[in-house]
Structure formats: C-alpha cells, structure tokens
C-alpha positions, 0 to 999 in steps of 0.5 A: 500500500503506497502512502500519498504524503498531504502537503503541508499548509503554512500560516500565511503571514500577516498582511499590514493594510495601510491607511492612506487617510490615517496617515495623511492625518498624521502628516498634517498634525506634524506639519501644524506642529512644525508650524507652530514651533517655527512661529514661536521661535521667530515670534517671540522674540519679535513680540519681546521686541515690541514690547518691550519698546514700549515699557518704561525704563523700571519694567525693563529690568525687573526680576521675573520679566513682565511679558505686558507692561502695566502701562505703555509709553512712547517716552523710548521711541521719542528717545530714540529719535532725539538721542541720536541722529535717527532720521539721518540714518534713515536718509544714508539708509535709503541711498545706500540700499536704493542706489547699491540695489539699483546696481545690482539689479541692473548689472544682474539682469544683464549679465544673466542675459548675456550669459543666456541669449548672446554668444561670446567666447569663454562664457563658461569660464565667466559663468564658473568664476560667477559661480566661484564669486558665490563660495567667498564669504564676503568677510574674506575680502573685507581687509583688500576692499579696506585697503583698497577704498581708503587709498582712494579717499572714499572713507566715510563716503557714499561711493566707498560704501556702495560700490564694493557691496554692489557684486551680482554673483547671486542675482546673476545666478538667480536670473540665469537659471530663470532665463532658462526656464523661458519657453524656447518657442517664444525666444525662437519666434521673437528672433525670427519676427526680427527682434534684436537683443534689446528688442529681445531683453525689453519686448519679450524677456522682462515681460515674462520675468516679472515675479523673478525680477520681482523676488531678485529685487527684495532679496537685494532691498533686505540684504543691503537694508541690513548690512552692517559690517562694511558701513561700519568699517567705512562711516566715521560719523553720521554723515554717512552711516546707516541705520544698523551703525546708528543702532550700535552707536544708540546702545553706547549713548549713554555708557550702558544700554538703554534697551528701550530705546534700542528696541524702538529704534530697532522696530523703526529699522524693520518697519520699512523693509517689512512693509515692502516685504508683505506688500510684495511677498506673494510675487517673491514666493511665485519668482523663487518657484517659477522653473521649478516644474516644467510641465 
C-alpha cells in the first residue's frame, strides 16, 4: 500500500493594510506642529521686541520679566529719535540700499542675459568664476576692499560704501537659471519676427520675468537694508552711516544700554523693509518657484 504524503499548509503571514487617510492625518498634525514651533521661535522674540519698546525704563529690568507692561509709553521711541541722529540714518539708509540695489539689479539682469541669449567666447569660464564669486564669504575680502577704498579717499563716503557691496554673483545666478526656464518657442519666434537683443531683453524677456525680477529685487532691498559690517568699517560719523551703525552707536549713548530705546529704534529699522516685504511677498514666493516644474 503506497502512502500519498498531504502537503503541508503554512500560516500565511500577516498582511499590514495601510491607511492612506490615517496617515495623511498624521502628516498634517506634524506639519501644524512644525508650524507652530517655527512661529514661536521667530515670534517671540519679535513680540519681546515690541514690547518691550514700549515699557518704561523700571519694567525693563525687573526680576521675573513682565511679558505686558502695566502701562505703555512712547517716552523710548521719542528717545530714540532725539538721542541720536535717527532720521539721518534713515536718509544714508535709503541711498545706500536704493542706489547699491539699483546696481545690482541692473548689472544682474544683464549679465544673466548675456550669459543666456548672446554668444561670446569663454562664457563658461565667466559663468564658473560667477559661480566661484558665490563660495567667498564676503568677510574674506573685507581687509583688500579696506585697503583698497581708503587709498582712494572714499572713507566715510557714499561711493566707498556702495560700490564694493554692489557684486551680482547671486542675482546673476538667480536670473540665469530663470532665463532658462523661458519657453524656447517664444525666444525662437521673437528672433525670427526680427527682434534684436534689446528688442529681445525689453519686448519679450522682462515681460515674462516679472515675479523673478520681482523676488531678485527684495532679496537685494533686505540684504543691503541690513548690512552692517562694511558701513561700519567705512562711516566715521553720521554723515554717512546707516541705520544698523546708528543702532550700535544708540546702545553706547549713554555708557550702558538703554534697551528701550534700542528696541524702538530697532522696530523703526524693520518697519520699512517689512512693509515692502508683505506688500510684495506673494510675487517673491511665485519668482523663487517659477522653473521649478516644467510641465
């Protein structure tokens, strides 16, 4: 009699099912969670700013910190404006940032166009050195710019402080690779209806680069609004220094730091590049995007 061995039947293991909807649940309670925890981390110190500039002098440094002032006064702000030459600072501000802005804006325009849409030799080479410009912290150059500057007599000038912030490695960058996103079809096309480089560049090129030239623009505003190191190395008075060197020269006013009136001063200084911020910030956002995807 032959024996027919059953086969033997194993367990079959377990099969996970996943939940699409649970887990995109998940990943918005992290996301909200991540949110908040930025807004904190850049909020409050900004709230502790603004409140504080309107404390009066006693609440400032008492023990515990009182997070809302018993009563708000305008006595720091009045201070600082009087204590120093505020609104000279704002004026040196605004022509240091326009005037240095304004160069970089336009040299980065159109050296991105010409590395783009015109043919010369060696524009790899240049390309590359732009490219090259981007990896030097500026720190690095600040001793031969220095040198450079005060053998020219431009210390504690308008030209010795603008001209060596007015380099365009990023705005070249940034403008290229948006030039190259362009549809080719309607670079061709313009060429073949006869439209010659400033034809090019005006009639059909910035027309379509609004939102970039846009983000181009306020990332140049903030950054020269804000710098410090080289107006302070370069301004020996208020004639020409800006705001963030009359912030330092407020703190030492006194011989200790009267930091209701620093607070003042320092909300003074963001008020003007943050309402140009929120004014422009949905056309800087749709600028860093754009060339992103291309369907």
């Amino acid at each position: 009699m032959t024996l027919t061995a059953k086969p033997s039947v194993t367990a079959a293991a377990p099969v996970k099912i996943e939940d699409p909807q649970r887990e995109r649940s998940l990943s918005t309670v992290f996301g909200y969670i991540a949110m908040v925890l930025v807004l904190v981390m850049i909020g409050l110190p900004l709230f502790w700013i603004l409140i504080t500039s309107f404390k009066e002098r006693g609440e400032i440094y008492v023990q515990p910190v009182t997070w809302w002032p018993n009563s708000l006064t305008l006595n720091n702000y009045d201070e600082a404006t009087t204590e120093v030459p505020f609104f000279t600072y704002l004026r040196n501000s605004v022509i240091i940032t326009t005037v240095t802005a304004s160069i970089k804006f336009v040299l980065g325009v159109a050296s991105a166009y010409g590395l783009v849409f015109l043919r010369f030799p060696g524009k790899n080479v240049v390309f590359l050195a732009i490219i090259a410009a981007l990896m030097v912290p500026n720190q690095i150059t600040v001793i031969s710019n220095y040198s450079l500057i005060a053998d020219l007599g431009w210390r504690n000038s308008f030209q010795g402080i603008i001209l060596p912030l007015a380099g365009v490695a990023f705005g070249t960058f940034l403008m290229r690779n948006h030039f190259l996103s362009l549809p080719a079809e309607i670079i061709e096309a313009a060429r073949m209806d006869g439209a010659g480089t400033f034809r090019l560049l005006f009639r059909v090129v910035l027309p379509l680069s609004g939102p970039t030239m846009v983000a181009f623009a306020i990332i140049t505003i903030v950054t020269e609004w804000n710098e410090y190191l080289w107006p302070f190395l370069m301004s020996d008075d208020s004639s020409v220094a800006p705001l963030p060197v009359g912030l330092t020269l407020l703190q030492n006013t006194e011989g200790y730091t009267n930091w209701g009136a620093v607070m003042a001063v320092t909300i003074l200084t963001i008020l003007p590049i943050l309402a140009i911020f929120l004014a422009l910030q949905r056309h800087m956002i749709k600028g860093l995007t754009s060339g992103a995807v291309k369907g």
